[in-house]
N, C-alpha and C positions, 0 to 999 in steps of 0.2 A: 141268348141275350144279345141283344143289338150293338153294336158297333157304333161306337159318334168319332166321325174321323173330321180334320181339319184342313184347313189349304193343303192340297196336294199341287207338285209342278211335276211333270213326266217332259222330261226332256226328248227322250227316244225309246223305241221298244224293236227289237229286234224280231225276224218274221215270225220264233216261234218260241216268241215267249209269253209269259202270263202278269198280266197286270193283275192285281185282287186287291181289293181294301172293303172291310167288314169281314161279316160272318160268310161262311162257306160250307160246302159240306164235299165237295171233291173237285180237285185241281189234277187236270190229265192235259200236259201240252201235246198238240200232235206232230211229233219228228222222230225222224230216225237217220241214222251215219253209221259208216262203216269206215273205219279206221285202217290205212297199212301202212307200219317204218318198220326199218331196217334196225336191227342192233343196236344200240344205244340212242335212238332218236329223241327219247323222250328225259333223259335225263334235265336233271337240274342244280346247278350250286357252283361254287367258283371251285376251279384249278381241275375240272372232271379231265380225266385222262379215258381214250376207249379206246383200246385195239384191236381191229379185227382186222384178220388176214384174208378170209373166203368168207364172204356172209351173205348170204341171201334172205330173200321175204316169198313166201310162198304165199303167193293169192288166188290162188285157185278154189273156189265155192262152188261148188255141186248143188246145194242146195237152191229150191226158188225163194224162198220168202225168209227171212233170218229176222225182223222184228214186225209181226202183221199187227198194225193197226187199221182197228174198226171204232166209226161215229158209234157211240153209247146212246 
């Protein structure tokens, strides 16, 4: 069934992201990231308390390829 969309304003789009309006049948943005913190980095909320005494982040990947994308 067709989509009737109306004024749209697109302020900004970031490099990998997806604009869509209507119908669709698959939405595949193409990015990938690899994340490292340290013990409690990602926390969130008020009064967080973290103690660590020896902490370390192991980033060492052996691997080659950890998310392979390919054009469909």
């Amino acid at each position: 069934m067709p989509a009737i969309v109306g004024a749209v304003k697109v302020i900004t789009i970031g490099s990998s992201s997806i604009f869509h309006i209507g119908d669709v049948y698959k939405i595949q943005p193409y990015t990938q990231a690899k994340t490292f913190a340290g013990g409690g980095s990602f926390n969130t909320g008020d009064g967080i308390r973290v103690y660590l005494e020896n902490a370390q982040t192991n980033m060492i990947d052996d691997d080659q390829f950890d998310q392979n994308i390919s054009a469909i």
